[in-house]
Every structure is written in C-alpha cells, then in structure tokens.
N, C-alpha and C positions, 0 to 999 in steps of 0.2 A: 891205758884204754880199759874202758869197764863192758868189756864184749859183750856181759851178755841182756846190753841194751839195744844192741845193732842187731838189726835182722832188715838188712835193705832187700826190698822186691815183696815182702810178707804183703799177703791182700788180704788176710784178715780183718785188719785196719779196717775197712770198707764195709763190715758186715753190723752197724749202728751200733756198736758196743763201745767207738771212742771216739771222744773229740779228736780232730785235727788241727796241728799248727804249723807254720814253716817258720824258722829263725834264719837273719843272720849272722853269723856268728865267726868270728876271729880269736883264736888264744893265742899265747906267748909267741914268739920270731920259732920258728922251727917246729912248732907242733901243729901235726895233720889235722885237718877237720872231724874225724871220724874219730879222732881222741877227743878233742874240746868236746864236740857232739854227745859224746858219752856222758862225757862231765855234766852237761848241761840237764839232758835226762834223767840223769840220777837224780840229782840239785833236783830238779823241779818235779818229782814225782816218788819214789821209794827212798832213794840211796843216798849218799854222801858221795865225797872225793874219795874215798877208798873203797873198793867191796867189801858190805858189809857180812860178819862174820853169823850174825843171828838171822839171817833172814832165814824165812819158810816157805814152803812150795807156795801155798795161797800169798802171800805176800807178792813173791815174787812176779803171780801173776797180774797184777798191781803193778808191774814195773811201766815206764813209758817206752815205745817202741820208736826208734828209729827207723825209720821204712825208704828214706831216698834221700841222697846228698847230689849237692852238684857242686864239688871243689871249685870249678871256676869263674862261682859266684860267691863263695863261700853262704851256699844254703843247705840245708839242714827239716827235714819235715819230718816232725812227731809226732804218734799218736799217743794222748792220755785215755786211758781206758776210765768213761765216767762216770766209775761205782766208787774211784777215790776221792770223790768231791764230796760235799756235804751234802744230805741229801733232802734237805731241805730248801731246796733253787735256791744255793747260797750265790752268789755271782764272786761277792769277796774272795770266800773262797777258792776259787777256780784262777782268780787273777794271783794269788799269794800261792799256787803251783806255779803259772804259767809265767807271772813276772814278778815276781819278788825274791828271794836268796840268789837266783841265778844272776839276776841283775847286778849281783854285790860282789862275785865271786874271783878272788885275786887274779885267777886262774884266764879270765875273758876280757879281752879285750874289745871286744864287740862283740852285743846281744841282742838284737833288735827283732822284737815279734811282729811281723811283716801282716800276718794275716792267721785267719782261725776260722774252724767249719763247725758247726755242730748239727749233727745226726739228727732226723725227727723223733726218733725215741731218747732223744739226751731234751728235745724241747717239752714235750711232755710234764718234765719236772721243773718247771719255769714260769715266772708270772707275766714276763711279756708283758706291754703296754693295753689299761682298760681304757680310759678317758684318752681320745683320739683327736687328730684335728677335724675328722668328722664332726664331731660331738660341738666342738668350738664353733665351726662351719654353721651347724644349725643354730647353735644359740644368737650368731650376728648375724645370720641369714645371709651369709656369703658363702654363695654356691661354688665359686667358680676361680674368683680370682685371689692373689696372693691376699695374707693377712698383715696389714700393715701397721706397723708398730714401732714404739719408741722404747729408747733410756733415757729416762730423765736426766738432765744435764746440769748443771757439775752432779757427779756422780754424789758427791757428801758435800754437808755443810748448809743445806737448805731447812730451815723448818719445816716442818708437818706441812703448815699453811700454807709457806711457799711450792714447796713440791707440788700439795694438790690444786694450786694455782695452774701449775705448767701440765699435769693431767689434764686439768680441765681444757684449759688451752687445745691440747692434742685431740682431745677428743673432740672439740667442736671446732676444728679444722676440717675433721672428716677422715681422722685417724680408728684405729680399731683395739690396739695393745698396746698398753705399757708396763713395761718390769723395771721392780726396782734394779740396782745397777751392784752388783753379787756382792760387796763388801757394807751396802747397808742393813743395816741391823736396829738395834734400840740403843740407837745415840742418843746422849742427854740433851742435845739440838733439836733431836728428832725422834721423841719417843716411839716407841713400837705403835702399842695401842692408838695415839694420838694420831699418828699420822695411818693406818686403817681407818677411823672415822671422818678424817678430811677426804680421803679417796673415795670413801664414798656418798660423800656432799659432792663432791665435783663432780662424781661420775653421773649420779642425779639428774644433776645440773645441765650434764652435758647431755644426755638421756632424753629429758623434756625436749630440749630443744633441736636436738638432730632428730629425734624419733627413731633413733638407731642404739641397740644396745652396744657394750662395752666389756671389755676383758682387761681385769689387774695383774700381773704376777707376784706376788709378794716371796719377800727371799724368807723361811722360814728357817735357814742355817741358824746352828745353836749351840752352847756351851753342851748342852746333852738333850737327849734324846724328850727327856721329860718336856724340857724349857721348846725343843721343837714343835711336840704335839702341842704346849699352852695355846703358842701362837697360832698353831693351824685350825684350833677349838674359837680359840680370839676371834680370826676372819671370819670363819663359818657365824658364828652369831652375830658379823654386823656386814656380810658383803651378802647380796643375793646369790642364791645359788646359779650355779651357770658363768656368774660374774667375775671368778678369781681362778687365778691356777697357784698352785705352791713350789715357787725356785729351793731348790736342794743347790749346794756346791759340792757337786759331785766327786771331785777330786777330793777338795782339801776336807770336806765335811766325811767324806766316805761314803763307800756302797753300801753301806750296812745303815745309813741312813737314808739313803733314796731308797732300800729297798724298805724300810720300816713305814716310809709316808707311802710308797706302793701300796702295802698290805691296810696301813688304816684308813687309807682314801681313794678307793680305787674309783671312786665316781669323781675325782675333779683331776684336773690335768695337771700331771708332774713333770714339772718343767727343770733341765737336768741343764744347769752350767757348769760348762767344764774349766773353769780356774785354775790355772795351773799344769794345764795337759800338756803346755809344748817344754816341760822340761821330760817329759818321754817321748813327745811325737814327735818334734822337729825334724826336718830331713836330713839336718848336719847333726844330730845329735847319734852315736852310735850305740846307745844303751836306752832302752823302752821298747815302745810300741808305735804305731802310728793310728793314725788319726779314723779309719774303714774299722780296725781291731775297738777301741774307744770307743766308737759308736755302733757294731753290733753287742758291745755288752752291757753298754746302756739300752738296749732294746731286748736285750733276754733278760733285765733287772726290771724291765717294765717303766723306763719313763717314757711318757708323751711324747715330749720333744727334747732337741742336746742340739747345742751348735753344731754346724759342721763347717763353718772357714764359706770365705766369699770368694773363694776360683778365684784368689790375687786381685780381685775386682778391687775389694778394699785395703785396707791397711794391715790386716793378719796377714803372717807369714802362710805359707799352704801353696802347693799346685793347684790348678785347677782341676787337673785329673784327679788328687787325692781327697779335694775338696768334694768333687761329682759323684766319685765314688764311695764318701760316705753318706752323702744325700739321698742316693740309691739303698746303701747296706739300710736305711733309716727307713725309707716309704716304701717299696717291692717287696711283692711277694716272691718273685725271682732276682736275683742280682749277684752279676758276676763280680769277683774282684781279681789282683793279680795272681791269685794263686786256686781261690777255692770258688765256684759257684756257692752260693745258699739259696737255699727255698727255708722260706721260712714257715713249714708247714707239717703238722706230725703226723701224715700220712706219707706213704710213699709215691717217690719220684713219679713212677709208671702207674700211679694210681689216673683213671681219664679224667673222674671232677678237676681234678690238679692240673692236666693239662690244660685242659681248656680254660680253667683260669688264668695260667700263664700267657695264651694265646691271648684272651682277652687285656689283657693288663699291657702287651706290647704292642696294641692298638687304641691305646688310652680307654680302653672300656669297661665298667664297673663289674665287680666278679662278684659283688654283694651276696650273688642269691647262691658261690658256692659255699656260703656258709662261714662266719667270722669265728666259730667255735671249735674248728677242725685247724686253726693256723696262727701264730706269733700274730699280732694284729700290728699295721704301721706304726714308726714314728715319727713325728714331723721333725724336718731341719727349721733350726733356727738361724737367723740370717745377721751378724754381726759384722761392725767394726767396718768404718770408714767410708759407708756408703754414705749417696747423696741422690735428692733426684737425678743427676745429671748422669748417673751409672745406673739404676735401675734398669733400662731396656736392654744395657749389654752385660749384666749377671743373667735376665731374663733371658737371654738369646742360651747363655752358655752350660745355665742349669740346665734345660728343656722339661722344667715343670713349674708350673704355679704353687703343689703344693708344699709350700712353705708359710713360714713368719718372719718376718723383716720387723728389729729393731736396731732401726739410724737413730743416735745420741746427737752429735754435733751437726750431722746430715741435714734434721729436723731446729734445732733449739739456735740454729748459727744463722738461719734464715736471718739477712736486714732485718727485714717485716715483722719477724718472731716467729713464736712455736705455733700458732696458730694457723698461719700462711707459708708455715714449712711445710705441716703436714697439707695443708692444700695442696703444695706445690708436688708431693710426692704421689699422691693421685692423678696429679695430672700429667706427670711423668709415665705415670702406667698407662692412661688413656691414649698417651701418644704410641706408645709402645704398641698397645693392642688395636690399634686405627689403623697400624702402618704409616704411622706421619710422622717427617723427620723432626726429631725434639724442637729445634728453632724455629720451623713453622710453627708445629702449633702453638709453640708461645709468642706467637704475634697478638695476640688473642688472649692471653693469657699471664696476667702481668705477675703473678704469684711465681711463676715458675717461670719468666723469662728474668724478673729478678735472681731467682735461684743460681739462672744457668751462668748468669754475669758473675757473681759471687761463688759461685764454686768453681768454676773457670777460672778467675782469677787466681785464686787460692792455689790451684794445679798450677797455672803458670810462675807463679812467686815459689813453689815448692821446689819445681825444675830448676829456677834460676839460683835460689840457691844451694844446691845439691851440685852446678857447674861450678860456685864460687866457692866449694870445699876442694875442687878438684887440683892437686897439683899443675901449675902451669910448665908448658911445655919448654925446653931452654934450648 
C-alpha cells in the first residue's frame, strides 16, 4: 500500500483546485481495495508501483488523493489536483493520467473510470465547443425540431458521382445532414477533392429546388495533421459557408487532432465520431471508461457534436440510461450523472445568474440572455446505428429532447422506394410523432411511410425468427 495517497474523508478535494473521478477497481484474489487504490493513484498521477525515493514536498503535492472507497462495490473516488495537466486545455492529456498506464497495469484486474467532475476553475482553461447546433439550427432554419440526417449507404465503394447522386436523393426527400460514413477518406474510387465538388453540385441541386439549405459532414481524418488542415482548406474553398461541418475520428485519429480542427475552425461545427469507443466503454468490458466520461471530454475538447448510442432503440450496444445520460453530459448546462453533478459553468454554484439559468433550463426555457461567455457551451448528440422511421417516436419518447441529429444509413437508403422516399418517410414519422397520431394511421395517407412501416416490420419480424432458429431446441 502507498499510504500516503489515501487520505479518506479529506474535503479539500472540494475547494476547485482538483478534478474528480470514481473508478472501479479490482486487483489480484486477496488484495484490499485500498491497496489496488493506491496503486492506481500513483500510476495515474506522480508515483509508480513503489514509493518513490526522489520525490519532493512540491511534488508530492501533486500527488492524487484518494478521498472515499466503498469495498462493497469495489469504488474508489480521486481527486487529481489540475495544475498536473498541461496547461494548455490539453484534454489528451488529462485522459493519459486518468486512463492510460493504469489501464495496462499487471497489478489490476479491473479499471473502469465510471465517471469524472471538473471544477469551474479547471473549465476556464478549456476550449469547450464554439460552432453549436444553434449555429446549424439557424443556418436550416429549423427552430425546433430534430435535425434529420443520413450515412450514405454502402459506407465505401461508391464513386464521387454515385455518392453525390444519393445526397442529392436525401436531400430532396426533405432530409437535412449528411456525413460521410468515418472510414472514408481519399479512395482511388473516390477521390477526396472529387467527391467535395459533387456534394456540392448536388447540394445545389437540391437547394434550388427544396428552397431549403443543407449541411455536409465531411470526414477530414488523416495521415497527419498537415494532410487534415489540406482538406479542411479544400472544403472551405468549394462548400458555402454555413454548409459543412468537419468529422474528426476522435478515437482512432486522436484528441490532439479534434482539438487542433477546435483551435483552427472554431467557426464551423466539429463533428466528433467516436470509432472505436466500445473497446473501453462497453458495459462487459472491465478496463476503460464509459460512454457519460467519453462524452463530457469530448465537450471540454470543444466538439459540436459526438455520438451518444440510441437507448438500445437501435443496433449499438449501450443502456438507455447510459445512453440519456450522455445526451444530457452533451446539451445541459446542469446534469447529473451516477456519481458527479456537472454545471458546466466557470462561475460558482451559489452564484443567482446560474441558478436561474438552471431553473430555466428544467423548464425547457432559453437561458440565452445569461450569457454564453460565462459557461462550456452545449454539445449536440448525434443519433446513430439502426434506426428506421418505424423507431423514431419511441427514441423520441425516451430521449425527452429534440435537440439532437439523426443519422439512419440503411434506415434511409433500404427504403423499396429509395433514398429519396426514405427520407420522406422519416419526416413523416416525426409528423406523426408530434400530431400524437398512432404511426399506422397516419400512414393511411401516407404511402412513403406506410411502405416504410411494412418493410421495416418485416425486417424485425425475419430478424426475431431467425434469432428462435439459432436457439437450442428443447429435448
């Protein structure tokens, strides 16, 4: 045990001088949690697996504090004092204490960073999200309701041309967003450049004749940093402004490259996929993080928006509660999680503007006039993976917010009819939703989306049936 990382009851911790985290945490058959615990704080903040021999008073002040266990959860809550970060709103950083060498360590058997707080003077040194779904809101002139949007479909393998065929499609359906689908890039099928210039023929195209603007994502992940800025230099000189956001893959590309398109484009929307997050988030997984942690530090790195899972609505693995709950850490400016409240705001708690914005905000009412430069500004959830019109009103019920972005892939493109009368169909999925009219009525009237409901119905039904005919039969 490295004692002199445990100091349980200390309320210092409390006084905005350190971030907060609770792990859970499991070491070898026979060792107490308040030994691992130690371990883990060292690892992820001054020390090593041994006391070390050179350390100094100031140093040591720098230690992480253990402040409360509860053995019979195996939990563990830290506080990192946040002058040992970089002090340049690294986020990297902060994640290579909090989840990185402890995660490797022979010693643990289970690490999992459950949840994390930061102080309004740790926000202060943080870029937080500029380009908002506001921002997007006004450019399409939708005030109110979800923003609806696709993945092109098959993900790879289409030409430029063909691609911007199925944009166009979408958007003259009566769609709103399309991003490209995170693993395309500049394939020799589908060059970079080439296919930016079709998107915005189509979108045009689509433009003239709906009389409704449009929104691109383009994935701007890259061999390095240089080759990312090209491309985001590329868009800008041939997409309107207002018109494009820039897909980062936040994982596998890194933080240090969402935070670099943060700092050179803070005026267009950074759109933050997360590829690859459920080999730390999953809930059977006992080494990471989960998915509430993920997306508040996609929101002190400053992206726009980050997926947050479809509440099992769709085909991602994810609870609904962890899914809600990061929907919330993404758009509030209050929001509880399992362990920590966050205000996301660099004044104090007991400050009254603050309350009363809080007051306003759990009454769904705009807090605009207390000031967007006093506070972390929202992120939007992004809404993926295996919706269909046929599921829209009951993500809708279970989220209890519109603001989000919904892009359905197969949802959209698997329509009979096509992409064009998918995306109708998924508008009039929402009409129903917000009429209070049961989905089957109103597509009596509605042959786009009564087609839909037949073919995605079915789908579900052939899915169930054979899911019975893997199952052992009984003898």
């Amino acid at each position: 045990m490295q004692a002199q990382y445990i100091q349980l009851g200390n309320q210092m911790v409390f006084n905005g001088q350190y971030l907060l985290a609770v792990y859970r945490i499991r070491g070898k058959e026979g060792v107490a949690l308040d030994d691992i615990a130690s371990e883990v704080a060292a690892e992820s903040s001054t020390g090593s697996n041994v006391k070390i021999g050179s350390s100094t008073n100031f140093s040591e002040s720098m230690n992480a504090v253990i402040y409360r266990i509860d053995e019979s959860k195996n939990l563990a809550w830290i506080a990192y004092p946040w002058r040992i970060f970089d002090s340049g709103g690294n986020v990297q950083n902060i994640i290579t204490f909090l989840a990185g060498n402890v995660l490797g360590m022979s010693s643990v058997k289970e690490c999992k960073l459950l949840d994390v707080y930061f102080p309004p003077q740790m926000l202060v040194h943080y870029d937080g999200p500029s380009y908002t779904i506001d921002n997007m809101r006004e450019y399409l002139q939708i005030p109110k309701r979800p923003i609806f949007g696709t993945i092109i479909k098959p993900k790879i393998g289409l030409t430029s041309s063909e691609y911007a065929e199925l944009c166009y499609d979408f958007w003259s359906g009566g769609g709103d967003f399309i991003k490209n689908d995170e693993p395309q890039a500049d394939q020799d099928f589908a060059p970079f450049e080439r296919m930016v210039q079709d998107v915005r023929y189509a979108m045009d195209r689509a433009e003239q004749e709906t009389g409704r603007t449009k929104v691109h994502s383009f994935n701007i992940s890259a061999v390095d940093f240089d080759t990312m800025l090209k491309r985001a230099n590329l868009i800008q000189s041939i997409m309107k402004p207002g018109s494009y956001a820039f897909l980062v893959d936040g994982i596998t590309a890194g933080w240090t490259a969402v935070q670099t398109i943060r700092r050179h484009y803070p005026n267009v929307f950074l759109h933050f996929h997360r590829a690859g997050h459920g080999a730390f988030t999953r809930e059977e997984n006992p080494i990471g993080f989960t998915v509430p942690v993920l997306t508040k530090f996609a929101r002190l790195a400053g992206a726009s928006g980050i997926h947050t899972g479809t509440a099992a609505v769709g085909k991602m693995a994810g609870s609904p509660k962890e899914d809600i709950m990061a929907a919330r850490q993404a758009l509030n400016l209050y929001a509880e999680g399992d362990f920590f409240k966050q205000i996301w705001s660099e004044i104090p708690e007991k400050d009254e503007d603050l309350r009363l914005a809080i007051e306003k905000e759990a009454k769904g009412e705009s807090y605009k006039d207390f000031g967007y430069w006093r506070i972390t500004k929202k992120m939007c959830p992004i809404i993926s993976g295996g919706l269909n019109p046929t599921l829209i009103g009951k993500f809708l019920d279970i989220i209890g917010t519109q603001d989000f972005i919904t892009t359905m892939g197969g949802g959209v493109h698997s329509h009979p009819m096509g992409t064009k009368v998918g995306a109708t169909a998924v508008l009039q999925a929402y009409e129903a939703w917000e009429k209070k009219i049961p989905l089957d009525e109103y597509a009596k009237e509605k042959e786009e989306l009564r087609v839909a409901i037949e073919f995605f119905g079915k789908k579900k039904s052939e899915s169930v049936s054979e899911a019975d005919e893997d199952k052992p039969m009984d003898k």
